[in-house]
C-alpha positions as CSV (number, residue, x, y, z in Angstrom):
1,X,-11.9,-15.3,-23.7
2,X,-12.0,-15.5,-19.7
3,X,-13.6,-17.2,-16.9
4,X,-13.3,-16.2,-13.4
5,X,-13.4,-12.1,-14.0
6,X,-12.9,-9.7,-11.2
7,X,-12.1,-6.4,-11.0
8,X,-9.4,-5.0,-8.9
9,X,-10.8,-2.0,-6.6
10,X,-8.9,0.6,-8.7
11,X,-11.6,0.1,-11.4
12,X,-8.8,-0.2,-14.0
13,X,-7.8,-3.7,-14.0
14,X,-9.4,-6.8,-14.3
15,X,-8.3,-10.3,-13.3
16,X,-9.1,-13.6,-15.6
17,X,-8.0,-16.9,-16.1
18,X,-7.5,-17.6,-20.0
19,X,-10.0,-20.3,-21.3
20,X,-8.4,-23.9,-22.8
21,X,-8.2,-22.8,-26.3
22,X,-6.4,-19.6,-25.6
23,X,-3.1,-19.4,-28.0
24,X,0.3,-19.3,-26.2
25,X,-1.5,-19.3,-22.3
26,X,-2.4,-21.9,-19.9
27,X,-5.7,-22.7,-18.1
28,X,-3.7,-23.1,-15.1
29,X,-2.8,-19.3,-15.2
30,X,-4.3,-15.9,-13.4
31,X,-3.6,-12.5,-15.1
32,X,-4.3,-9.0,-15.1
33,X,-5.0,-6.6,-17.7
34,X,-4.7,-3.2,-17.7
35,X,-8.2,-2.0,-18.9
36,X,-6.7,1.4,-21.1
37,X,-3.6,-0.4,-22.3
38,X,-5.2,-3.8,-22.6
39,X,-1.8,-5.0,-21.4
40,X,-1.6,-8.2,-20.1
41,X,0.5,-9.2,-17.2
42,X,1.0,-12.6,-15.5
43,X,0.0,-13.3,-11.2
44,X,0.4,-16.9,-11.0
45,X,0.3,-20.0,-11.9
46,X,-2.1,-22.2,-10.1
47,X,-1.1,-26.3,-11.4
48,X,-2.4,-28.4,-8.9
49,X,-6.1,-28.6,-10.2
50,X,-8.5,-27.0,-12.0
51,X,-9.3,-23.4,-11.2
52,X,-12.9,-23.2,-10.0
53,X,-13.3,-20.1,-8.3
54,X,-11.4,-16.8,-7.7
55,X,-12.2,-14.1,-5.2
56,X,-10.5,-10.9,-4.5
57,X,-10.4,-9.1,-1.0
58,X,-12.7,-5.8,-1.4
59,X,-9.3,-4.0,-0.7
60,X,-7.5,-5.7,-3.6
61,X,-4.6,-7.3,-1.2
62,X,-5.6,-10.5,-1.6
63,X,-6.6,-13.0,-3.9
64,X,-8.4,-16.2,-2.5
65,X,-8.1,-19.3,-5.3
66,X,-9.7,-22.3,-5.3
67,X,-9.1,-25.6,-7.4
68,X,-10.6,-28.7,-7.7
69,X,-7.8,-32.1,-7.3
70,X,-8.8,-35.5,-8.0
71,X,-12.8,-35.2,-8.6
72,X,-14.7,-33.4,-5.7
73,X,-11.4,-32.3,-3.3
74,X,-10.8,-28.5,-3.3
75,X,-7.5,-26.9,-2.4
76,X,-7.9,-23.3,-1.3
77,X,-4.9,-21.3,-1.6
78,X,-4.7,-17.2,-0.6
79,X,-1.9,-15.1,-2.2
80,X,-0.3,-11.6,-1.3
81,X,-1.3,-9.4,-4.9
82,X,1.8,-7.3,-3.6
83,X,4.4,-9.8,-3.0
84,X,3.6,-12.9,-4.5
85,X,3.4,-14.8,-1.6
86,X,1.0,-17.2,-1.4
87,X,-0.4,-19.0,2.2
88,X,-2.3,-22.5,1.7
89,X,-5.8,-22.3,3.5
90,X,-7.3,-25.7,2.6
91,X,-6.2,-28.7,0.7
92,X,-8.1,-32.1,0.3
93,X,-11.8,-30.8,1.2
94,X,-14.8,-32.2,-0.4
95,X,-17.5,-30.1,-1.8
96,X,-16.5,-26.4,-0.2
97,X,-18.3,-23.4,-0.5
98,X,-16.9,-20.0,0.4
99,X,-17.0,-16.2,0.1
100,X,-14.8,-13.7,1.1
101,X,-15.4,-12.1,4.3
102,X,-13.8,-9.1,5.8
């Protein structure tokens, strides 16, 4: 069903990206589901590469995203989980590794 699962500090929501043969979703999309209702909400949409790896801050504020353009080049975006807004970090690096650290 998902790659790139993390759980949102509150313990009752989880954040995925759909796999490619997901009915009616992109690949290019994050959501969140509601663990108890299993609802299924939107966050983003992430279309400038594949998504490769998602991290959340341990205080569930931020979401770090990075995706892979044109072969080895990573762009590594962060986005507000509250707002939306999203603050570009990185974008044409080759073979990046990262973690989140507070």
């Amino acid at each position: 069903l998902s790659t790139s699962l993390q759980w949102l500090p509150d313990s009752r929501h989880l954040i995925f990206r759909p796999t490619l043969d997901a009915t009616s979703l992109s690949y290019l999309d994050l959501l969140q589901m509601d663990v108890a209702t299993k609802q299924v909400t939107a966050i983003g949409t992430f279309n400038q590469g594949n998504i490769e790896k998602v991290s959340l801050s341990p205080d569930g504020k931020w979401l770090t995203v990075q995706q892979t353009i044109s072969g080895t080049s990573s762009m590594i975006e962060i986005m507000e989980m509250d707002t939306g807004e999203r603050f570009m970090l990185l974008n044409g690096a080759a073979n990046q590794h990262w973690i989140y650290l507070p």
